[in-house]
C-alpha positions as CSV (number, residue, x, y, z in Angstrom):
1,X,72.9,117.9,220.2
2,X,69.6,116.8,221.3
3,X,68.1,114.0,218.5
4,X,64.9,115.0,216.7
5,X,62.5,112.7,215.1
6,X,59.6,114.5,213.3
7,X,57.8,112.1,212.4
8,X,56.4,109.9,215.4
9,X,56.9,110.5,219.2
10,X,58.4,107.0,219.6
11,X,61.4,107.3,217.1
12,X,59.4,104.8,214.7
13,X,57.0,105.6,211.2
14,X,56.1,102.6,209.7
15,X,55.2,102.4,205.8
16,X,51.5,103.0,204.9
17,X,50.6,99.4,204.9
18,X,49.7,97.4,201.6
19,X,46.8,95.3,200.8
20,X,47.3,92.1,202.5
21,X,46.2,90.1,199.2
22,X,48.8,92.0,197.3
23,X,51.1,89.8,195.8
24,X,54.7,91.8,195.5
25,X,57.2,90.4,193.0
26,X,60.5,88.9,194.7
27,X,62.6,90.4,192.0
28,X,61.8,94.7,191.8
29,X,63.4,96.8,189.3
30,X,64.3,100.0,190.2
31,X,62.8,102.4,187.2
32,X,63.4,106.6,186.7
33,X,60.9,108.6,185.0
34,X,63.3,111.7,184.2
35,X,64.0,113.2,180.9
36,X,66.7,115.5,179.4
37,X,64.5,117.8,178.4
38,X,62.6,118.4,182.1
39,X,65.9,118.3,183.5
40,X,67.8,120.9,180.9
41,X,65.0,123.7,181.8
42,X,66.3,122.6,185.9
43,X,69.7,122.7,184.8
44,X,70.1,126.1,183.0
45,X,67.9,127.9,185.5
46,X,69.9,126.5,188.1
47,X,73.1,128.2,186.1
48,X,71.5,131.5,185.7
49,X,70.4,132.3,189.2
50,X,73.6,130.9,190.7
51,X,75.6,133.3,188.4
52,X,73.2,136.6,188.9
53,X,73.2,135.8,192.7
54,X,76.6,135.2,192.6
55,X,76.9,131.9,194.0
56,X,73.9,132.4,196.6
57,X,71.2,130.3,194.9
58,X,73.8,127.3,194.8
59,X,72.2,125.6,197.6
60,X,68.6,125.9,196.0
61,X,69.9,124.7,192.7
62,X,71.9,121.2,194.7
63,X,68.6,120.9,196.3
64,X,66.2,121.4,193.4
65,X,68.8,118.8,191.2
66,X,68.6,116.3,193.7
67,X,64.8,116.2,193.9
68,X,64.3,115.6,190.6
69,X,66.7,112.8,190.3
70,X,65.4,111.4,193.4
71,X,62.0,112.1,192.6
72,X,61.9,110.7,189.1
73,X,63.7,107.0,191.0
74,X,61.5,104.6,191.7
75,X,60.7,101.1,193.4
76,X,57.9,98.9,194.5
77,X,55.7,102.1,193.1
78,X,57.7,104.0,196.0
79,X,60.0,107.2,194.7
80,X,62.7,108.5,196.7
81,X,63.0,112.0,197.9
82,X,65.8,114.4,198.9
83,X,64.4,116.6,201.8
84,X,67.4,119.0,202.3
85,X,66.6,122.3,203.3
86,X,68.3,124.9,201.6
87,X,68.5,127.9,204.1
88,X,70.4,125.1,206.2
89,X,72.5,124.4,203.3
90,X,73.2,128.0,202.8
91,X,74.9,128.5,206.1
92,X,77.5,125.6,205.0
93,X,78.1,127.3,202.0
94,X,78.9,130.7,203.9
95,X,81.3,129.0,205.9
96,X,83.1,126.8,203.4
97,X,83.6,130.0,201.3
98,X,84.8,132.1,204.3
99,X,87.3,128.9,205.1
100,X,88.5,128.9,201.8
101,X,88.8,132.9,201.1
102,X,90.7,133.2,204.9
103,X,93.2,130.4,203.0
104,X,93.6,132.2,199.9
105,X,94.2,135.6,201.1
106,X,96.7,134.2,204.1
107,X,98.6,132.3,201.2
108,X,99.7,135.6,199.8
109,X,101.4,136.6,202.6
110,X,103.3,133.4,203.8
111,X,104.1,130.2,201.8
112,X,104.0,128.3,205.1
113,X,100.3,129.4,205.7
114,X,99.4,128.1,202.3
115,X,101.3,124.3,203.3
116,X,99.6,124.5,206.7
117,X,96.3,125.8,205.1
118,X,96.5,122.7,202.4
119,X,97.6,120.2,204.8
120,X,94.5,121.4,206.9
121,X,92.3,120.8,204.4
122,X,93.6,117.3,203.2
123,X,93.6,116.5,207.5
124,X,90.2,117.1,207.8
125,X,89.2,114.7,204.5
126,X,87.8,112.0,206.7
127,X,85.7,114.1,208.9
128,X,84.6,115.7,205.3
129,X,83.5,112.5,204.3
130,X,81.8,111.1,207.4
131,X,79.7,114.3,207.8
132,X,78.3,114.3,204.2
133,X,77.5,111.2,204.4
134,X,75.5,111.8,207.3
135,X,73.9,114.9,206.2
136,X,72.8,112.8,202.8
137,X,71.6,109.7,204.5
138,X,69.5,112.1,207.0
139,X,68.1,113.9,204.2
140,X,67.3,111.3,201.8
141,X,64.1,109.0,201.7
142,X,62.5,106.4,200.6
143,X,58.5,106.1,200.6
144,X,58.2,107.6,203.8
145,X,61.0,105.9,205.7
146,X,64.2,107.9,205.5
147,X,67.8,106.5,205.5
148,X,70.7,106.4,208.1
149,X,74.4,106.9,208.2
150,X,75.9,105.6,211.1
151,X,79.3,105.7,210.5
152,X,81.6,107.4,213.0
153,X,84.3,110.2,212.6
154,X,86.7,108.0,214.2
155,X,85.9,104.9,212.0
156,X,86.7,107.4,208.9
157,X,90.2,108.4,210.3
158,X,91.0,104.7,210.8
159,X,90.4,103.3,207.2
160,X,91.4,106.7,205.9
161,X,95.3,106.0,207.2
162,X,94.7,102.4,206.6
163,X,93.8,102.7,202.9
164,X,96.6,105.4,202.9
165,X,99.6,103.4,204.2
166,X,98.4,100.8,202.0
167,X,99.0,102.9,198.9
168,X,102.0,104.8,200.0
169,X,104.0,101.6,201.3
170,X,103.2,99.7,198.0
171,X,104.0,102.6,196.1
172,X,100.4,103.1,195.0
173,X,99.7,99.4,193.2
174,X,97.1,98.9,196.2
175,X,95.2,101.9,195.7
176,X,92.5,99.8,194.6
177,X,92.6,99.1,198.9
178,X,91.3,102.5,199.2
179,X,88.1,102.4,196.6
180,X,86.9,99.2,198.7
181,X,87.8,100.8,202.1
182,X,85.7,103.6,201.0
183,X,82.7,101.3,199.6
184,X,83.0,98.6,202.6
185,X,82.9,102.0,205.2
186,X,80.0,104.0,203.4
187,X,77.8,100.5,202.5
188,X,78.4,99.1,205.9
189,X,77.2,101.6,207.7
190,X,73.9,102.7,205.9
191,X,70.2,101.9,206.7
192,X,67.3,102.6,205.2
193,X,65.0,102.3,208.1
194,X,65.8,99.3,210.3
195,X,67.0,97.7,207.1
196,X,70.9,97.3,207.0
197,X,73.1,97.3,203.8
198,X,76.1,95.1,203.2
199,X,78.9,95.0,201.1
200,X,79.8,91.3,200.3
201,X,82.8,92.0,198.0
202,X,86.7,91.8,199.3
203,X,89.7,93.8,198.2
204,X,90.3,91.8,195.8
205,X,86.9,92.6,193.6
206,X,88.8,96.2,193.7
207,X,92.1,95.4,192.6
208,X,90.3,93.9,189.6
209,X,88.0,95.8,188.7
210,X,90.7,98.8,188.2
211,X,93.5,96.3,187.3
212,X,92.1,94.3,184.2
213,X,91.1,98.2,182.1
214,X,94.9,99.3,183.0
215,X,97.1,96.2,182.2
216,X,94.3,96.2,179.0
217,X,95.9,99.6,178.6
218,X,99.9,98.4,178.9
219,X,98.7,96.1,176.7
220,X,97.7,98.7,174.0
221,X,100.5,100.5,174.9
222,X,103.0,97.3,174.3
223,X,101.0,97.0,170.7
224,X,101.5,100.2,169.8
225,X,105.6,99.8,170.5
226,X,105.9,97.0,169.0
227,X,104.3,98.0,165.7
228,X,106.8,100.9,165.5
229,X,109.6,98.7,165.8
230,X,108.0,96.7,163.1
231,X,108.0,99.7,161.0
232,X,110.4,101.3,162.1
233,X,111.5,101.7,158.1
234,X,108.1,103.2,157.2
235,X,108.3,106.0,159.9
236,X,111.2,108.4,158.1
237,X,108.5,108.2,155.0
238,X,105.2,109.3,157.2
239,X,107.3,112.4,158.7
240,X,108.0,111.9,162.7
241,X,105.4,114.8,163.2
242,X,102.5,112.9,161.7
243,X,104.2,109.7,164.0
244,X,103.8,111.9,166.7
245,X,100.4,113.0,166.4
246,X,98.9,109.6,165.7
247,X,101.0,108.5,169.2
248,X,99.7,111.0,170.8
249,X,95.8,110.4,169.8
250,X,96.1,106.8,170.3
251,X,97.1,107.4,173.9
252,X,94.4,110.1,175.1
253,X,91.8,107.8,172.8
254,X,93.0,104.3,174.7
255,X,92.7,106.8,178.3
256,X,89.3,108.0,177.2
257,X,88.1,104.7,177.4
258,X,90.2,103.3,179.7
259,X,89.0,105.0,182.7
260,X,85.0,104.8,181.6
261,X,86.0,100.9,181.8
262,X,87.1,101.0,185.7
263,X,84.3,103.3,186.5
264,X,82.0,100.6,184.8
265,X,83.7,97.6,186.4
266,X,83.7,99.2,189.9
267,X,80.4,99.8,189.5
268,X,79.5,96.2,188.5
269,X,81.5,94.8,191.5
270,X,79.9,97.2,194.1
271,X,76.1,96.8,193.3
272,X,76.4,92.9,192.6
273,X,77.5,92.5,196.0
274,X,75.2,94.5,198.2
275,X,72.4,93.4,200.0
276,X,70.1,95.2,202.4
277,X,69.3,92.6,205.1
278,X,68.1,89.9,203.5
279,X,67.1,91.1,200.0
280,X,70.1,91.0,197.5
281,X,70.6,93.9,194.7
282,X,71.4,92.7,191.7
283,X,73.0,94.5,188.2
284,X,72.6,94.0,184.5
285,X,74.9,96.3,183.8
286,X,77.1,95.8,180.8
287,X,81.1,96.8,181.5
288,X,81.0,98.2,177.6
289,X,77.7,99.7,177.6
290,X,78.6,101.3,180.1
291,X,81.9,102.3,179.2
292,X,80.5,103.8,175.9
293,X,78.2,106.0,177.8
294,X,80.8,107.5,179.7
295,X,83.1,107.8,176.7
296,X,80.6,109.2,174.8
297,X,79.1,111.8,176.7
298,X,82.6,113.4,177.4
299,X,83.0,113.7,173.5
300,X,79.0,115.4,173.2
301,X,79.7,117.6,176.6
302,X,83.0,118.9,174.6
303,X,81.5,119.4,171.1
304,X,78.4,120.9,173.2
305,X,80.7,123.3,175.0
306,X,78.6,121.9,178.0
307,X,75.2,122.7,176.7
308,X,74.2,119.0,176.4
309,X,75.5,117.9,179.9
310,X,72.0,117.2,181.4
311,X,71.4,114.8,178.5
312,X,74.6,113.1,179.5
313,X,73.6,113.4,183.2
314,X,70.2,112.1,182.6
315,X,71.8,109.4,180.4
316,X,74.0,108.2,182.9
317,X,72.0,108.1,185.8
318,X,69.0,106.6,184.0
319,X,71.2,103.3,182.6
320,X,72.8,102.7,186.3
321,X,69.3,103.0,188.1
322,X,67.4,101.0,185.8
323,X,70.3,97.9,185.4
324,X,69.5,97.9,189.0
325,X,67.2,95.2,191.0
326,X,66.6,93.9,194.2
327,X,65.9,90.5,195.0
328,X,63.1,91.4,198.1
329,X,63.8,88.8,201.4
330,X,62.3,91.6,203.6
331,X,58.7,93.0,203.7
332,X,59.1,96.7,202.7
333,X,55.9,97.5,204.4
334,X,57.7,96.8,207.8
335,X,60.2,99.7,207.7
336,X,61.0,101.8,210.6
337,X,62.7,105.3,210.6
338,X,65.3,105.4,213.0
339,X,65.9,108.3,215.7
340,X,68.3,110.7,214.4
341,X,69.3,114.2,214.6
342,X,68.8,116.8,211.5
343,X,72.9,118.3,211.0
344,X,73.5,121.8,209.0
345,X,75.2,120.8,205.6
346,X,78.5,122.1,206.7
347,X,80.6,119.4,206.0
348,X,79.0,118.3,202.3
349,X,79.5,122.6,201.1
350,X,83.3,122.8,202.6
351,X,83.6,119.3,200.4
352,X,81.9,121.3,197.4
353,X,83.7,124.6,198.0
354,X,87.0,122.6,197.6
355,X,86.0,120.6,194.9
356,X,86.0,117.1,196.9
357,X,83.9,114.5,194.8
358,X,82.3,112.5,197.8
359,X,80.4,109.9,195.8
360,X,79.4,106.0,194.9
């Protein structure tokens, strides 16, 4: 496919330039504007229209979500923008679903389609991820220079059977491996015009960050034993049933905010460690303020029955944007888009279509 570049002749836009005398802090925080109640009147349109047209309107609603989340982010009095189109979109979407209903209605007939038609799918999970990744950087923006995915399909393969002969041959303790693989492969490979991220951080940031919540959960676990033994007498009074039941809410509690706590933590060690040329990002993220977010909106979406999920979005996104900041080492009035084509959303709908989370 022939590249494209809308926007200048050359391959390059610069940034509208600044006033010279304009002095720019080093240190910029990154700031969202959103609110749950905007994006709830987004949201439940969104539902409505993808219900009556059966599923038709979901690329207009991914499109119309993303803008406002982009939209509402901003830095150094620039706001991002998501310039997907959704027609494009659509024609993804027609072909995941026609992948997907070919699957399912083959599977009825043979039990060795539905093997072959699963291992297909799980085959073609690095090409998944490399060509979403392309299609977001392509379509996502910053002021007016856009950002750049330059990862290869090839490159995904390789640390996709890396990170998953890893986990298989230590019998999943290094899955960690995988997260960083992931992160070093998405982070390493991104620009934002000319501008080049990094991730600093090593393996072993990973086996940490997932490591520390889940021996914290043995731990609770080995707690919890021990006081049974210890009152092992006093059990045959409380009934085993009610022994049972308290077991058993201890467990999914100590899991409800065990997983919130990696999620937090890998968070933490990702941004902390990414720089974009020279500038550095930086985090004030808290691992428990965090972790109570997450915990909590899971209890309100529940109680909601789902009705107060873009609260909990909004709540989410808006902590981990504005514990964000970026140490500035580069002048971002010297940007330059790079030359690059404009691919059809294939890859990121197939990923939706089969329920693939593809994200940071």
């Amino acid at each position: 496919m022939q590249n494209i570049n809308l926007e200048s002749p050359f391959g390059f836009t610069p940034l509208p330039s600044q006033n010279e005398n304009m002095q720019i802090d080093p240190v910029q925080k990154f700031q969202f504007h959103g609110t749950a109640s905007e994006y709830f009147g987004i949201w439940i349109v969104n539902i409505l229209l993808t219900i009556i047209t059966i599923g038709f309107y979901a690329p207009w609603a991914k499109v119309r979500r993303l803008r406002y989340f982009y939209g509402n982010t901003e830095l150094i009095e620039r706001r991002f923008d998501f310039t997907g189109i959704p027609s494009r979109i659509l024609i993804g979407r027609l072909i995941a679903i026609g992948i997907y209903i070919g699957i399912a209605i083959l599977s009825k007939y043979s039990v060795t389609i539905a093997v072959l038609g699963g291992l297909f799918i799980y085959a073609v999970i690095p090409w998944l991820v490399c060509a979403t990744l392309r299609f977001r950087g392509r379509n996502s923006k910053f002021g007016n220079s856009r950002f750049y995915f330059s990862g290869t399909t090839k490159r995904a393969y390789l640390e996709f059977f890396k990170g998953l002969l890893i986990t298989i041959c230590t019998l999943g303790l290094f899955f960690p491996v995988l997260i960083w693989l992931f992160k070093r492969y998405y982070f390493n490979h991104l620009y934002i015009g000319q501008l080049k991220f990094n991730l600093r951080a090593d393996w072993p940031v990973y086996m940490g960050a997932v490591y520390v919540p889940f021996l914290a959960f043995l731990g609770l676990l080995s707690c919890l034993g021990l006081i049974s033994f210890l009152m092992s007498d006093f059990i045959p009074r409380l009934g085993i049933e009610n022994v049972m039941i308290i077991a058993f809410v201890f467990y999914v509690t100590s899991l409800f905010i065990i997983w919130p706590w990696m999620f937090a933590r890998i968070f933490i060690a990702t941004w902390k460690n990414i720089t974009l040329s020279e500038s550095c990002f930086q985090t004030s993220c808290r691992e428990w303020r965090y972790t109570w977010i997450i915990f909590s909106n899971w209890i309100v979406k529940i109680m909601s029955i789902g009705l107060m999920t873009p609260w909990a979005e909004i709540r989410l996104y808006k902590y981990q944007v504005e514990s964000l900041s970026l140490q500035l080492n580069n002048d971002p009035d010297t940007m330059f888009n790079r030359l690059q084509n404009n691919p059809i959303g294939v890859a990121e709908e197939i990923a939706d279509v089969f329920d693939f989370d593809i994200s940071l």
